[in-house]
N, C-alpha and C positions, 0 to 999 in steps of 0.2 A: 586644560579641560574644564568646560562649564559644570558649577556642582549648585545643588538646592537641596538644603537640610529641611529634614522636616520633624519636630519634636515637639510634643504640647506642654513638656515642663522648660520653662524659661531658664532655668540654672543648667540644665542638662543640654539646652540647644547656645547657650553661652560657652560652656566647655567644649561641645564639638566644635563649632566656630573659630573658636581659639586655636585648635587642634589644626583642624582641615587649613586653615588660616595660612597656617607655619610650613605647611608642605609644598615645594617648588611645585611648578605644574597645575595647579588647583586653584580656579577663578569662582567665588563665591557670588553665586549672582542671583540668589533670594533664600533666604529663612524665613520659615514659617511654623509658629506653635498653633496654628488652625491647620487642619487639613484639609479641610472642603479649598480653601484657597491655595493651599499648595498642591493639591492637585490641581486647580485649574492653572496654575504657572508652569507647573511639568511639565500638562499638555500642549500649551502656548508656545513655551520657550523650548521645552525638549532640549533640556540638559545633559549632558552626555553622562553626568553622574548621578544618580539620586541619592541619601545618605537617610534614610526614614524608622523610625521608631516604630513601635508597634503597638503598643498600648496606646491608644488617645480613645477619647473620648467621640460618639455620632460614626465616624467610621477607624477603622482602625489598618492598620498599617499594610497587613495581609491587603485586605480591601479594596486599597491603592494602586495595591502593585498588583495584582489584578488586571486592574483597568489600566494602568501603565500597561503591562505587557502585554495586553489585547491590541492596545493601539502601535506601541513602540515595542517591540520584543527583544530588538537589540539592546534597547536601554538598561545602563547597567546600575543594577540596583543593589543597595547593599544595606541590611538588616540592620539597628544598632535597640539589644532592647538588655532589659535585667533580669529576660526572660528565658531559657533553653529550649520550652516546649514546643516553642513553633520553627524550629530547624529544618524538620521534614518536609511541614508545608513552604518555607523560602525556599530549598532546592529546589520543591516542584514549581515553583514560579521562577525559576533557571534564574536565583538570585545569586550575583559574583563573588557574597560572603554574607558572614551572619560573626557580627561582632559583638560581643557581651557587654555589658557596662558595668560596673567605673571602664571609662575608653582608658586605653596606654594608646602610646605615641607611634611606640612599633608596631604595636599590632596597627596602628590604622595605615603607618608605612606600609608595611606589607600588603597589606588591602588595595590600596595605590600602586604598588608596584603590579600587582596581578592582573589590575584593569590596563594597566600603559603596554605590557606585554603583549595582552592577548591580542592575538592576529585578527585584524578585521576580516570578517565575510563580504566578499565581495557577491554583488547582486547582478546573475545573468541575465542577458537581454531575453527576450520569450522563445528563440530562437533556439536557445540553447540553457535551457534554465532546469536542463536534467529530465529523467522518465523513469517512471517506475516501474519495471515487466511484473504484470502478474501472472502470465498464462505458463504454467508447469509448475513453477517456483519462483519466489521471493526476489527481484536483484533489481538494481542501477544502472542506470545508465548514461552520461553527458550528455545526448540527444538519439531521435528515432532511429540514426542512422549511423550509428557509432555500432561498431561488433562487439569494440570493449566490453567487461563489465565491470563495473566498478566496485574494489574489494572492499567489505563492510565486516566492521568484528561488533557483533552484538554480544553486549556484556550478560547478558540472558536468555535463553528461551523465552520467558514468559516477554519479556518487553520486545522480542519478534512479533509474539503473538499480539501484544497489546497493538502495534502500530499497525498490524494486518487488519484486526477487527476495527480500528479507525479509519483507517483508511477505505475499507470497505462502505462504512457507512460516514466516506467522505461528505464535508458540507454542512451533516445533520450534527447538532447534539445528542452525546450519547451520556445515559444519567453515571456516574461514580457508580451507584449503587448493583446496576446490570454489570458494568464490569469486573465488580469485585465477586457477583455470584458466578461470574462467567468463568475466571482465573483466580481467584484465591478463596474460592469455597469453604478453605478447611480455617482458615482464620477469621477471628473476630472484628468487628470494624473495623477499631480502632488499629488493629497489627496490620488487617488486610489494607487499609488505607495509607501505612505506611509505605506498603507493597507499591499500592498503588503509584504514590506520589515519587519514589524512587524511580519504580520504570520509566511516569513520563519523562525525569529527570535524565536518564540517558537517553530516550528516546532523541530527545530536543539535543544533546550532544552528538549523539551517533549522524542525526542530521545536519548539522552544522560541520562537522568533521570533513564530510564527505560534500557539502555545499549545495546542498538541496534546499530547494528555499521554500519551503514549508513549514505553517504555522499550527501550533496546535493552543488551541484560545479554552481558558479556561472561565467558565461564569458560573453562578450559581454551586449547584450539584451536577454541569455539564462539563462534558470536553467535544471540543469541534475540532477536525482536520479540516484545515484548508488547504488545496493543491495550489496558489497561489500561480504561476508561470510554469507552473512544473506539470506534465505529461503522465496519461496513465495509457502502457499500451491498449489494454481491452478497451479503453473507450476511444482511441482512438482506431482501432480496429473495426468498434462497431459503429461508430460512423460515418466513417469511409463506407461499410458493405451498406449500409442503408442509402449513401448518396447516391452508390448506384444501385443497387435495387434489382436489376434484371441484367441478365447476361445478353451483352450484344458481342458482336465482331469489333466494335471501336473499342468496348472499355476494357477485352479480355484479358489485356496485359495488367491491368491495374486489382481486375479479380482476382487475377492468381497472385499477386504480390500482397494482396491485402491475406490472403487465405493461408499465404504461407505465414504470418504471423502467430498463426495459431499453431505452438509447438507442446502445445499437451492444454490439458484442461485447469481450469483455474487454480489457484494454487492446490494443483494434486499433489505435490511431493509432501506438501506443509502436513496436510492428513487433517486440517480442522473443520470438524463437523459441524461446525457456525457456518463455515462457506460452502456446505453442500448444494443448499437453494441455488444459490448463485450459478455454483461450477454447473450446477444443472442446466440450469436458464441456458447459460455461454456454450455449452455442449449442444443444447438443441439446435440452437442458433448457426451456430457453425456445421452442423449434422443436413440442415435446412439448404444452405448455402453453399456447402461440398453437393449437393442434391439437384440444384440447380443448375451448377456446373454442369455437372457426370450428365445431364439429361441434355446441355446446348452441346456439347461433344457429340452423345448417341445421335443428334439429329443432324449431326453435318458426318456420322458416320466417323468418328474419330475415334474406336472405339479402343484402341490402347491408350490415348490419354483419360479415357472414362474408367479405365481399369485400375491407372496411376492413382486416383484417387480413391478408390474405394483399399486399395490395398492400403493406403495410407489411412483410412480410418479403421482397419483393422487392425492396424497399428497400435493406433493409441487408445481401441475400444474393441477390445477382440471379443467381449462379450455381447456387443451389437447382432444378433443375427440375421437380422435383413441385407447383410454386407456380402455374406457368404453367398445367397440367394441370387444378389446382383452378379457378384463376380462370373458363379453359374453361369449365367448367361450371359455376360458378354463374353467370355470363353468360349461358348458354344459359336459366337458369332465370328469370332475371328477364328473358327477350326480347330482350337487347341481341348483336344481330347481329353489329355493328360491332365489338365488345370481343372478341368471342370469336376472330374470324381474328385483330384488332389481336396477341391474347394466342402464338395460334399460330405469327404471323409472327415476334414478339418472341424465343420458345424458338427457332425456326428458327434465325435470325440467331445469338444467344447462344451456342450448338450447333456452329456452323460456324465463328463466329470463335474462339472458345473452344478447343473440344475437335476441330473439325475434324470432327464427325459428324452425324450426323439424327436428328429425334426418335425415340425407340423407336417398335416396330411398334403397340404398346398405344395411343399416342398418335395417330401416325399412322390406324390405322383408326378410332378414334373420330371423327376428325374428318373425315376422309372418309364416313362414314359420316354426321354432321353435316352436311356440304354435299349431300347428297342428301335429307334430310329435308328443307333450306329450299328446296330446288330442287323436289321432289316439294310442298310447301307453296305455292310462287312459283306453279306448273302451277296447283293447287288455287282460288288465289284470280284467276287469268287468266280460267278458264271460269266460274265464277260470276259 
């Protein structure tokens, strides 16, 4: 394996040399006590090992690794300083160890053994480079069309929640500081930041575990997700309904397949009140596009698959009352007497337990109105 030491004290980058030197396995192929030049050889040569100190002088080792793992994130990089305090922040830059000095021999064995182990992530084609369901709840999955889903052990709540709200606001930088007021409230920076830098540390494991090839880049005071090859159902959902746009007879099958993806509202189960905006927007949207359907059905007279949908969004939004209103009448149009009070009684109820009120007046006389026709009707077929 290629390795490039980086130390700015000459006697301390002589003794790792020596060191790394002596270990089978291990091709030393630049030392540098400047860093600005041994980062630019990392990035050049992209070494499979990097071995860097932390203290130097102009930038310092944190720094590096950094910019190493924004560009290289498999690169494995391994801490070596006389320092303990910066531990936290090397895990959260998914560093493979963090080595104390005076270096031992085993200990850097060890260190070496750890990197030859670990199993490489293999990188899927775009084809198959994993998706992430957000509509109900949180999960995995190998591709669109896989029923699987892939089992994930999240070492915390809080680092669910942390890769939800990145992921949400994939692409963009998001500052440390909104974060920590977001999920660690009750702690002070410094604690909260530990918080911090731990979760994205398993975050970036729990991803790699499961082989999702997703980046999470840290610069400045930011953190960015990037979806890299990998798939987000919603936005593929909601591209598809925009390509097509209008319901015809050619593209119906592809309407109902895309519609069916929608199996609850954005992540409703999760319950977080960051993503209410959102689940709102993705509800309308879908609320819009079940609307268009129901009404190319009403107009080819198809009027039990227009009902198929409306009960399904009574389903997943029983609070919606304009659903109950629909259903009325399309009941009314297919003769089913029974369904249409069932439907009325149901808003009733809804209404009163709910909101504590009565249907509007709109609803109310219709159906009133309604019960006089089948009564006026009932009279009709008594005398004949």
């Amino acid at each position: 394996m290629r390795v490039i030491l980086v130390d700015d004290e000459p006697l301390a980058l002589k003794h790792l040399e020596r060191l790394v030197g002596e270990i089978q396995g291990l091709d030393i192929i630049g030392k540098f006590d400047n860093p600005e030049k041994a980062l630019e050889a990392i990035l050049r040569d992209r070494p499979q090992i990097v071995f860097l100190d932390i203290e130097m002088p102009e930038i310092n080792g944190i720094q590096i690794a950094e910019r190493i793992h924004n560009t290289f994130p498999e690169m494995n990089i391994v801490f070596v300083t006389a320092y303990n305090e910066y531990a936290v922040k090397a895990f959260e830059l998914n560093a493979i160890d963090y080595v104390i000095k005076p270096i031992q021999r085993k200990r850097l064995e060890e260190t070496v053994r750890r990197i030859i182990i670990k199993a490489p992530t293999p990188i899927d084609t775009p084809d198959d480079a994993g998706v992430i369901c957000c509509f109900k709840t949180l999960r995995f999955k190998s591709s669109m069309d896989d029923p699987d889903i892939i089992e994930v052990h999240w070492r915390t709540s809080k680092a669910r929640e942390l890769f939800s709200f990145l992921l949400q606001h994939r692409q963009n930088p998001v500052r440390k500081d909104v974060l920590l007021d977001l999920l660690w409230p009750e702690f002070d920076e410094s604690k909260g930041l530990a918080q911090l830098y731990a979760a994205i540390y398993q975050i970036r494991k729990t991803l790699k575990k499961i082989n999702i090839n997703i980046t999470i880049s840290s610069f400045e005071n930011n953190y960015m997700l990037e979806l890299n090859d990998t798939k987000i159902d919603v936005d593929e959902w909601e591209r598809g309904m925009n390509k097509l746009s209008v319901v015809k007879g050619d593209n119906l099958p592809q309407f109902r397949s895309l519609l069916s993806l929608y199996i609850g509202d954005y992540l409703s189960e999760e319950g977080y009140l960051w993503a209410e905006s959102e689940r709102e927007r993705l509800r309308i949207l879908w609320l819009h596009y079940i609307k268009d359907l129901a009404d190319f059905f009403i107009s080819k007279e198809k009027y039990t698959d227009a009902i198929l949908l409306y009960q399904r969004v009574q389903i997943l939004h029983p609070y919606v009352d304009s659903s109950y209103f629909i259903l009325m009448k399309l009941y009314d149009l297919i003769g089913d007497r029974h369904s249409v009070t069932q439907q009325y009684n149901n808003l009733k109820n809804m209404l009163k337990d709910e909101y504590g009120i009565k249907p509007n007046d709109v609803i109310e006389n219709w159906y009133e109105d309604w019960k006089k026709k089948q009564k006026r009707a009932e009279i009709f077929l008594e005398k004949k």
